[in-house]
C-alpha positions as a LaTeX table, in Angstrom:
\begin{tabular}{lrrr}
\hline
Residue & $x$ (\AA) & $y$ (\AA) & $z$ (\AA) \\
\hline
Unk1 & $-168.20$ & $-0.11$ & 266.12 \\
Unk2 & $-171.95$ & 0.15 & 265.25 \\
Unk3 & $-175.40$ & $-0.72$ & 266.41 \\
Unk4 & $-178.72$ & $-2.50$ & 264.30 \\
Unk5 & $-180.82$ & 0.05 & 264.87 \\
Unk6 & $-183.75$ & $-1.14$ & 262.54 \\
Unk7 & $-183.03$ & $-4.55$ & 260.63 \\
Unk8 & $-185.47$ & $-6.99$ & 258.60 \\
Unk9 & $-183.85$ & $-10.23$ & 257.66 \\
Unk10 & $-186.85$ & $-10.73$ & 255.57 \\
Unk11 & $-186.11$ & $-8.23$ & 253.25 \\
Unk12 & $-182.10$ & $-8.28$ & 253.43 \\
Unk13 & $-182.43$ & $-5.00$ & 254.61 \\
Unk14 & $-180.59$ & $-3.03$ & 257.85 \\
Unk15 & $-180.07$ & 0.37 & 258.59 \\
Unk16 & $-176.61$ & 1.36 & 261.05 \\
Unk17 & $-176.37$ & 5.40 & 262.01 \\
Unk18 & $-173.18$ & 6.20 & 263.73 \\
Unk19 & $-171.19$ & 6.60 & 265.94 \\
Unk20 & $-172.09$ & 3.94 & 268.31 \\
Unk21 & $-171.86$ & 0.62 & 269.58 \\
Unk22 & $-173.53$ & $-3.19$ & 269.39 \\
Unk23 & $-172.50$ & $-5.68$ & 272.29 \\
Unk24 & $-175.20$ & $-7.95$ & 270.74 \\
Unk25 & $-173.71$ & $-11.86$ & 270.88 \\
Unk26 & $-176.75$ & $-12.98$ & 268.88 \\
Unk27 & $-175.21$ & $-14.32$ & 265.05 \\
Unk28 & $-178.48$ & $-13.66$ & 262.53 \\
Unk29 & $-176.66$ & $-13.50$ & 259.47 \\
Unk30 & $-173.33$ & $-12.01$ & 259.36 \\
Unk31 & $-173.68$ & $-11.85$ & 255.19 \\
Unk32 & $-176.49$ & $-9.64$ & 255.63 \\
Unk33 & $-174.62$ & $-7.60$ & 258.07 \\
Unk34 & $-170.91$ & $-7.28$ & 256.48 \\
Unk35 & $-172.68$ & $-6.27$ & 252.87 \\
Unk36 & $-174.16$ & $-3.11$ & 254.69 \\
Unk37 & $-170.99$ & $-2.11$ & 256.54 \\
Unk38 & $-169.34$ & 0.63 & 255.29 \\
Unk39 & $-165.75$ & 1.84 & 254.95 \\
Unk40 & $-165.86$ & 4.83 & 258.02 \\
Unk41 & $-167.31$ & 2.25 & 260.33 \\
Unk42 & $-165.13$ & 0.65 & 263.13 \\
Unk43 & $-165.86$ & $-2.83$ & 263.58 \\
Unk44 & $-164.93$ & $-4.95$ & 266.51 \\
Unk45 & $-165.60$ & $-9.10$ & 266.47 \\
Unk46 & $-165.22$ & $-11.16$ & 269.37 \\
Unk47 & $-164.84$ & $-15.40$ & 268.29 \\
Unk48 & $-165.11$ & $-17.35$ & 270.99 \\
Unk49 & $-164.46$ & $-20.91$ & 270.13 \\
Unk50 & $-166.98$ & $-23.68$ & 269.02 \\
Unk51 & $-167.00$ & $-25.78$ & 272.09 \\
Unk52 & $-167.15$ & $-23.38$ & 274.64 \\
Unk53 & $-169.75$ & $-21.08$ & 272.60 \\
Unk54 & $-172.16$ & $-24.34$ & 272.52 \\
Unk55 & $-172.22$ & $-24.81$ & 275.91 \\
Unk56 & $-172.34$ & $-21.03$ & 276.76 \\
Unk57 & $-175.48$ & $-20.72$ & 274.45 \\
Unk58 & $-177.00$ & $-23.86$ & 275.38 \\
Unk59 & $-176.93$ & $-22.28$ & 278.88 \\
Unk60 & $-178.59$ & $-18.99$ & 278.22 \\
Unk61 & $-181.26$ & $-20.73$ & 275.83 \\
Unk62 & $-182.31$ & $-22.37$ & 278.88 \\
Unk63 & $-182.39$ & $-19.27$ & 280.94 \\
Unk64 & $-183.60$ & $-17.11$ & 278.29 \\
Unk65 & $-187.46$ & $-17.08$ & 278.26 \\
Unk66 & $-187.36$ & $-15.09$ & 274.70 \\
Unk67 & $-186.02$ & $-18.31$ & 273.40 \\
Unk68 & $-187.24$ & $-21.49$ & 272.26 \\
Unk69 & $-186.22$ & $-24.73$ & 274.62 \\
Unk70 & $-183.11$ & $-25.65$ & 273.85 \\
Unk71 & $-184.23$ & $-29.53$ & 274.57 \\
Unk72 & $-181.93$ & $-31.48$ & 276.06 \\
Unk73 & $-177.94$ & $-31.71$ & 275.58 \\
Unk74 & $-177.63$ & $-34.42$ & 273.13 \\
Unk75 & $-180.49$ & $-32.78$ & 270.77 \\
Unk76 & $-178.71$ & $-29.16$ & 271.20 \\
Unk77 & $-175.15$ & $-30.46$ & 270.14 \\
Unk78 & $-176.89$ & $-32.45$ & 267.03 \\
Unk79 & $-178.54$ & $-28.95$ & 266.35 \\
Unk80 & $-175.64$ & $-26.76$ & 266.58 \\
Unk81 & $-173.16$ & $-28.70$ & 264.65 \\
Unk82 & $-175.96$ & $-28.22$ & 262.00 \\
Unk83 & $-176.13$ & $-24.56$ & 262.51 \\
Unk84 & $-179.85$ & $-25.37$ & 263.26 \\
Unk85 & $-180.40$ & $-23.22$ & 266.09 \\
Unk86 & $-181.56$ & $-19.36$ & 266.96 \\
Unk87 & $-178.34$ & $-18.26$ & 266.64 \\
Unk88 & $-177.67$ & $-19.39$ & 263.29 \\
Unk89 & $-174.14$ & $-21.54$ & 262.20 \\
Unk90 & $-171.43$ & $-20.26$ & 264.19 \\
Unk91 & $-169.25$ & $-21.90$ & 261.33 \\
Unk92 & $-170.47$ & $-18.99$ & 258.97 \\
Unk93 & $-170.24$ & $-16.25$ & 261.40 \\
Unk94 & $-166.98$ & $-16.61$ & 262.32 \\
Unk95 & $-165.28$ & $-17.74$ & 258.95 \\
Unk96 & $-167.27$ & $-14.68$ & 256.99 \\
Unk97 & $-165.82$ & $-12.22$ & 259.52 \\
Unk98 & $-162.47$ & $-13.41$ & 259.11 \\
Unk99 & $-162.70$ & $-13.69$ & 255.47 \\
Unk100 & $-164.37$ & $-9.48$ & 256.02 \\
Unk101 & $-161.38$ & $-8.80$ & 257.89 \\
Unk102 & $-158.57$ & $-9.71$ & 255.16 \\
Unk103 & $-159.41$ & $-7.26$ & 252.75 \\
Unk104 & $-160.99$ & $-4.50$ & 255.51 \\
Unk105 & $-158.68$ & $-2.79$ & 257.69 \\
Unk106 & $-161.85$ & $-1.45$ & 260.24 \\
Unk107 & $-162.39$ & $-4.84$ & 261.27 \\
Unk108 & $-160.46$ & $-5.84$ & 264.23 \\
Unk109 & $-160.80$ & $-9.35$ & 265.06 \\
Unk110 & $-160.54$ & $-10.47$ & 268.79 \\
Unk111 & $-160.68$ & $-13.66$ & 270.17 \\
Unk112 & $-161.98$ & $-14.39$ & 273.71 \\
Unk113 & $-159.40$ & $-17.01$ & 274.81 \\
Unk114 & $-156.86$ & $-13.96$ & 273.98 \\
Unk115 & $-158.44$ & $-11.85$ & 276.18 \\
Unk116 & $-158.90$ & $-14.09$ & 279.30 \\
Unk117 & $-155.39$ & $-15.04$ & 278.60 \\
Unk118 & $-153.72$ & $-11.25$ & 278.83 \\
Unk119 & $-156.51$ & $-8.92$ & 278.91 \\
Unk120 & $-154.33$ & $-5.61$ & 278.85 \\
Unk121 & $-152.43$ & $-6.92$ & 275.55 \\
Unk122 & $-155.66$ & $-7.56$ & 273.80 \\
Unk123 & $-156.76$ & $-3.60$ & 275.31 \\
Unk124 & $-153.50$ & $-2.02$ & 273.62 \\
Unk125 & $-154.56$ & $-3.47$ & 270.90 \\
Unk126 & $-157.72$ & $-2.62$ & 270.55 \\
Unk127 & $-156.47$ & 1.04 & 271.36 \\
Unk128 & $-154.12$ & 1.15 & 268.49 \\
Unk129 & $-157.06$ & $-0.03$ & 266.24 \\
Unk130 & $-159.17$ & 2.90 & 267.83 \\
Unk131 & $-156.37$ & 5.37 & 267.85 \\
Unk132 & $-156.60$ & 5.96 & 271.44 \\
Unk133 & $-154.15$ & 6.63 & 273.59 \\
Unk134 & $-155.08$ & 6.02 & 277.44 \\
Unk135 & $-153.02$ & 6.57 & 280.43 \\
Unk136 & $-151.58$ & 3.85 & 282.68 \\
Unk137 & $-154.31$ & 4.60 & 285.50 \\
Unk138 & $-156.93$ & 4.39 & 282.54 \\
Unk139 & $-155.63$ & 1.41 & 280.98 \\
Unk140 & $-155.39$ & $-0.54$ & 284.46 \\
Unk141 & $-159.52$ & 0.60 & 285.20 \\
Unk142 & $-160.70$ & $-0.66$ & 281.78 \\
Unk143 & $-158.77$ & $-4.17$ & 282.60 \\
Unk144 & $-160.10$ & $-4.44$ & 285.79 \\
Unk145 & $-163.52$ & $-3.38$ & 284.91 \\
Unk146 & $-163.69$ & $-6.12$ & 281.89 \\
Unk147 & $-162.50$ & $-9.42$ & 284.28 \\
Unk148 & $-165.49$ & $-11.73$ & 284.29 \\
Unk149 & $-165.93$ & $-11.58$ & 288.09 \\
Unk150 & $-166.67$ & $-7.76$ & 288.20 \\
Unk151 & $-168.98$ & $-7.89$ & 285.60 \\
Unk152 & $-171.10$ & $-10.76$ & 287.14 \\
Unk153 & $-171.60$ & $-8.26$ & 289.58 \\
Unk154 & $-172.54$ & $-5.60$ & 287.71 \\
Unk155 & $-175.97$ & $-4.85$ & 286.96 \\
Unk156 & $-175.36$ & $-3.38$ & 283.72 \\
Unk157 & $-173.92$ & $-6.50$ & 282.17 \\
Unk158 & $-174.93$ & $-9.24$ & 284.24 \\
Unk159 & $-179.19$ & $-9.11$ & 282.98 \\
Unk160 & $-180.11$ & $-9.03$ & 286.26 \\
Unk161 & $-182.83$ & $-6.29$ & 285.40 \\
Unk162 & $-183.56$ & $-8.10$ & 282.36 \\
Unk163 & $-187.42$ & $-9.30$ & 282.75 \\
Unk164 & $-187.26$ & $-12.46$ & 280.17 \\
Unk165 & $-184.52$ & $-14.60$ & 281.99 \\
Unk166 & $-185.34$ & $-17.30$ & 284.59 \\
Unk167 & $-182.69$ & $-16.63$ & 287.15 \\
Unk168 & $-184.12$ & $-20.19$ & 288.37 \\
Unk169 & $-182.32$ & $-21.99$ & 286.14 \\
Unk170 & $-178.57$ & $-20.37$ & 286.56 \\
Unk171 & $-177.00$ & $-17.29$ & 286.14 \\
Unk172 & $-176.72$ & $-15.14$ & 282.36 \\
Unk173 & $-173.10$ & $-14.98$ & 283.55 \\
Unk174 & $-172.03$ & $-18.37$ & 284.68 \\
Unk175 & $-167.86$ & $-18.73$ & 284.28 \\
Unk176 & $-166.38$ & $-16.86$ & 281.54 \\
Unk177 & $-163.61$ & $-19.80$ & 281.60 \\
Unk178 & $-162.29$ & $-21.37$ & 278.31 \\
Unk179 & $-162.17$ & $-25.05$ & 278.70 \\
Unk180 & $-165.75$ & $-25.59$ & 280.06 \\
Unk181 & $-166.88$ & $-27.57$ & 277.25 \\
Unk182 & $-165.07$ & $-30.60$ & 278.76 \\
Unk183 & $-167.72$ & $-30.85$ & 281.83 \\
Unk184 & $-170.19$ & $-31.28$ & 279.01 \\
Unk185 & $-168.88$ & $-32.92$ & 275.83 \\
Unk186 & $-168.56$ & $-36.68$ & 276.17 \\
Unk187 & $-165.37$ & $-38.47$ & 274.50 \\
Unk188 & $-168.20$ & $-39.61$ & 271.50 \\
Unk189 & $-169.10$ & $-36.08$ & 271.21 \\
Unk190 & $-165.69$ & $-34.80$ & 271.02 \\
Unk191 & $-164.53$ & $-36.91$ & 268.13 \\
Unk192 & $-167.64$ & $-36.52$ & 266.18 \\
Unk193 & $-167.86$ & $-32.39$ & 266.87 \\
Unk194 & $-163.66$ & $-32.92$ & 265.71 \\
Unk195 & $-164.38$ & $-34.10$ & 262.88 \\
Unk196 & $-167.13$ & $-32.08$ & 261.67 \\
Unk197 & $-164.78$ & $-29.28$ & 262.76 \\
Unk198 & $-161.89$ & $-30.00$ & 260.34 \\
Unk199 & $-164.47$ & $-29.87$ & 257.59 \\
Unk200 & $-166.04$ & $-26.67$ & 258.08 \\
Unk201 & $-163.02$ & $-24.91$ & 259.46 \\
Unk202 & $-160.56$ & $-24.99$ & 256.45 \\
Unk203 & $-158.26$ & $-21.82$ & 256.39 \\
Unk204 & $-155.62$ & $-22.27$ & 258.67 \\
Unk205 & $-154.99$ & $-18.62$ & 259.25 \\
Unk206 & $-158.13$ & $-18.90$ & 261.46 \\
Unk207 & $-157.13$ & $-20.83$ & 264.46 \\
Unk208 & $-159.04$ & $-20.90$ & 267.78 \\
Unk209 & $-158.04$ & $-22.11$ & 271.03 \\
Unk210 & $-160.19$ & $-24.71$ & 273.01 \\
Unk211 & $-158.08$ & $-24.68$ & 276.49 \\
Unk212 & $-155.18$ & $-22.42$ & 277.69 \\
\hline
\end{tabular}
């Protein structure tokens, strides 16, 4: 795991010390980031799948004063497809850490719909990446401190001390569920973002879920 401590897209150029950790969900350039990762380092990358991530972001974009306006829901899912928002294209984020963690063996690649799925299979796992070895009690407190629920309520992931979000407009941690993008995406939208989809997403080793 490691943490941007001083980074300049401008120049190319980042600087990581270590040990210790990033929980950042932002997307910048992942090219920029994997060329400066090193051998010793640890890396762990959560994907979360297309649809749901749109929503999720066009969500906090709203919320998130630091941000520009996301606009309105048509204009955002236009924008995304086209990787033309903050966050960058999700398309190259997720397919250059995949493509990263084929020939590294200190990435471990996660996927979010795992996780909601069977959280304490996806935390032995992680483990055995880490080399860590926790008890049953252990294991059973890290599971139940990760469910989405108990960390809306917690003040140290939920943003609630975080000055630039308008609490007005929703909450930083609205469902955590996989399947949301259906209350959003219209049937157009679906086929179109489908389609686009097949043509971006082209190794079929990388396979996310949209529903469980």
């Amino acid at each position: 795991m490691f943490q941007v401590r001083n980074q300049s897209n401008s120049k190319g150029s980042i600087n990581f010390q270590t040990p210790c950790v990033s929980d950042s969900g932002f997307y910048g350039s992942s090219s920029i980031i994997i060329q400066h990762t090193t051998e010793d380092m640890h890396i762990i990358y959560v994907a979360r799948n297309a649809k749901d991530n749109m929503v999720s972001y066009f969500h906090f974009d709203s919320m998130a004063m630091i941000e520009p306006d996301p606009g309105d829901w048509n204009n955002y899912f236009q924008r995304f497809m086209q990787g033309k928002v903050v966050t960058g294209s999700w398309y190259d984020h997720v397919n250059g850490w995949w493509k990263k963690k084929q020939t590294s063996p200190n990435v471990h690649y996660m996927f979010y719909e795992d996780l909601v799925e069977d959280t304490g299979r996806e935390i032995d796992k992680l483990c055995s990446f880490l080399g860590l070895s926790p008890s049953e009690d252990e294991r059973k407190r890290i599971a139940g401190g990760v469910q989405f629920d108990k960390m809306k309520k917690n003040n140290m992931t939920n943003y609630s001390t975080h000055a630039r979000m308008d609490f007005k407009t929703g909450s930083f941690m609205r469902k955590g569920r996989v399947g949301d993008w259906k209350n959003h995406f219209t049937v157009a939208q679906n086929e179109e973002f489908d389609e686009d989809y097949k043509k971006k997403m082209k190794d079929p080793t990388l396979q996310l879920r949209t529903d469980l």
